[in-house]
N, C-alpha and C positions, 0 to 999 in steps of 0.2 A: 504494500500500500504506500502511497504517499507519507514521510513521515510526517508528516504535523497527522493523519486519518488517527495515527492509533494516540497520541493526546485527546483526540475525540473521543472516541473509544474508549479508553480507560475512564475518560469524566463520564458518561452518561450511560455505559452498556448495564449496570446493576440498576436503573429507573427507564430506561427505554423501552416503548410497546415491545419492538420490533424482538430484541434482546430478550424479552421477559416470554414472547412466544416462541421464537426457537428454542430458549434455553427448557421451558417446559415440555415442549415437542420430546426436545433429547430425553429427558427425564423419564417420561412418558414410556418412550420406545425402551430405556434400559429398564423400567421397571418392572415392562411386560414382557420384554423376552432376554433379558439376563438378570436373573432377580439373584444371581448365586452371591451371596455377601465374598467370598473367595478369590473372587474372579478379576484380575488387573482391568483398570479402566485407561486408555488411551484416549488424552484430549488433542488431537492430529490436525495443528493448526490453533492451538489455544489462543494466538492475539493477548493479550492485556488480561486474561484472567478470569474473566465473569464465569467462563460455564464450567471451569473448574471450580472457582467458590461453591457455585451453583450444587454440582456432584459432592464435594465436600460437606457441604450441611446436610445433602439427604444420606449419605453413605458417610460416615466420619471414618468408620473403621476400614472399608475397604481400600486396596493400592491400588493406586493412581498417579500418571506423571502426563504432565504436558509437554507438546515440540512446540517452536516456531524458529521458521529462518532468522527471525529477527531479535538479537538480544539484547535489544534495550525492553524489545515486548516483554521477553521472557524474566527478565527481573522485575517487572511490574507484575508478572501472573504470579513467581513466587512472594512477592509482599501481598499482594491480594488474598491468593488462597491457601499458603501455606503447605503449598506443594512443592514439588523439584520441576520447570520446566527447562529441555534440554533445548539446546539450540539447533537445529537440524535443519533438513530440507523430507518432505512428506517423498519426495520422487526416489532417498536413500534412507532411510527410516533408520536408525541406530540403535536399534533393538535385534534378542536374536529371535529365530524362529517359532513361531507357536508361545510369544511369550503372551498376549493380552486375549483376553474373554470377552470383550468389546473395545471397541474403536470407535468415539464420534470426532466427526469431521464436520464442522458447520462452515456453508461458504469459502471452501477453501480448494478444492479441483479447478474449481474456475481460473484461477488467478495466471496472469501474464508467465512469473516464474516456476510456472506446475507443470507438469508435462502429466495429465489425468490418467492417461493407461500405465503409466511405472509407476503412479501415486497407488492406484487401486494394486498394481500387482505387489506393490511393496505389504501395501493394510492387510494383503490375505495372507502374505507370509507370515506377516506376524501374529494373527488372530490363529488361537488356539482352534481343533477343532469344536464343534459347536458355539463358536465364537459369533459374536454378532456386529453389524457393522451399519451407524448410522448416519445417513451423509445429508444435510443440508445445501443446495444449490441455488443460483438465483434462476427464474426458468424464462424461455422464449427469448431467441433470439434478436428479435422486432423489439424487444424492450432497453438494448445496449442504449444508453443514456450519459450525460453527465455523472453521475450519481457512478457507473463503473470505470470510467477516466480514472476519477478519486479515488477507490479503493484497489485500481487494476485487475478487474475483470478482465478477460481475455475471451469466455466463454458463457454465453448464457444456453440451458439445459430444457429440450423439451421429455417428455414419459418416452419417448421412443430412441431417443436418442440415448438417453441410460440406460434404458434395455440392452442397446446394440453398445455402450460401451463396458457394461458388464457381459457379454455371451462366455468371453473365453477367460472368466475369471474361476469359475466353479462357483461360485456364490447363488445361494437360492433364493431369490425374494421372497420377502415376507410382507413388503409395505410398500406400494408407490402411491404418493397422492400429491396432489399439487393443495398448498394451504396460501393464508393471507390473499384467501379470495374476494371476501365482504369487501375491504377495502379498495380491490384490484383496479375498480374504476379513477379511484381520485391517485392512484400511482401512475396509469395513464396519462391523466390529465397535466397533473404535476412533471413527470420526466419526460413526455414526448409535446406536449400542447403549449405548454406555459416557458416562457423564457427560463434557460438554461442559468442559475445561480454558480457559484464561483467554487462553491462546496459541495462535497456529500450531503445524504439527504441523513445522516449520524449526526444528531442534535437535540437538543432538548423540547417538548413539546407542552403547552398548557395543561396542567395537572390534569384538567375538566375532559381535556381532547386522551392525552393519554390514556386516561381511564374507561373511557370509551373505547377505543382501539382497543385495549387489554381485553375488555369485555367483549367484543366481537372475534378474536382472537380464542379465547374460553368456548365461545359455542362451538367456534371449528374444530377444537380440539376434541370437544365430545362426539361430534359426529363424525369424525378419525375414529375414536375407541369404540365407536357404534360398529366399525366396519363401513362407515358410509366415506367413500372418497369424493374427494371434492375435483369438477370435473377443469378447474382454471383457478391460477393464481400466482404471486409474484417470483410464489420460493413452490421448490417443488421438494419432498421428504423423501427419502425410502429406507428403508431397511432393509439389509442382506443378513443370512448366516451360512457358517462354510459350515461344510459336510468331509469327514475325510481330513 
């Protein structure tokens, strides 16, 4: 990302809608299909901290380490959540084989410095059997905006398109849904309609508005654990587990 992105970042990602529904999505997905308290948790792309905090309060006892390329990130993720994040690249992962029981990745294949097919063949080397592997994307490509200039997006992700770039991983889907649909219209409006601002859309929002998004965010979530996927939206979810 841009460095001043992750100063943003660290100020706002523990009170931001956007932050508050991915990091519960992950949560969500670990807590339904990796509930083994045992099980190492890989934050793959941690950034600044938050969705490590995040794992930390609901798991306290479970192991857990963070990566990112960047180490000025990774020392804010360790003052944050009181983890060890290492400094790495997701495309050569420095762990050894079969060491983690899950892997989230939020927003982070996408990025300019990723190379997404040795990112994913790296995550399955390392995910234990019955390992699970949650990945966060931004989705459509028609949506490339100001908003990924700022963060360096390289890639934005349709359901078929993660399909075909997991075929030759061995990973079994468990979850594709595309979420942050409610809102999808005024993200339109805002990144493709409306004059292009000089920043990321990573900023703080009026208590009154964020909590409304949070709240619309909340229903989507239950209609994910309903089983009901949502047929469009900004960010797309899925979940894999390897077999073998």
């Amino acid at each position: 990302m841009e460095p001043g992105e992750y100063d943003r970042m660290n100020a706002v990602e523990d009170e931001m809608w956007w932050y508050a529904g991915a990091h519960a999505n992950a949560l969500a997905g670990l807590a339904r299909y990796c509930p083994d308290a045992g099980a190492a948790i890989l934050d793959a792309g941690c950034g600044t901290g938050g969705l490590l905090r995040q794992l930390t309060c609901a798991w306290p006892d479970r192991p857990m380490v963070g990566l990112d390329y960047d180490g000025r990130a990774c020392a804010m993720a360790r003052a944050k959540s009181g983890r060890a994040a290492v400094q790495g690249s997701v495309d050569r992962l420095p762990f050894a084989d079969r060491t983690f029981g899950a892997i989230v990745s939020l927003d982070v294949l996408c990025h300019q410095n990723v190379d997404d097919r040795a990112a994913l063949h790296e995550m399955s080397r390392c995910l234990a059997p019955g390992g699970v592997l949650i990945l966060n994307l931004p989705a459509y490509a028609w949506m490339m905006s100001y908003h990924d200039c700022q963060v360096r997006t390289a890639r934005r992700y349709d359901r078929g398109e993660l399909k075909a770039l997991f075929a030759a991983t061995g990973l079994e889907t468990r979850l594709i849904t595309y979420w942050n649909s409610f809102l999808f219209p005024l993200m339109i409006l805002r990144r493709k309609l409306l004059p292009a601002p000089s920043a990321s859309d990573v900023a703080p929002y009026p208590p009154w508005l964020d909590r409304l998004f949070r709240g619309l965010l909340a229903i989507e979530r239950r209609c994910i654990a309903a089983g009901i996927g949502l047929p469009f939206g900004g960010s797309l979810l899925s979940i894999w587990v390897k077999h073998g």
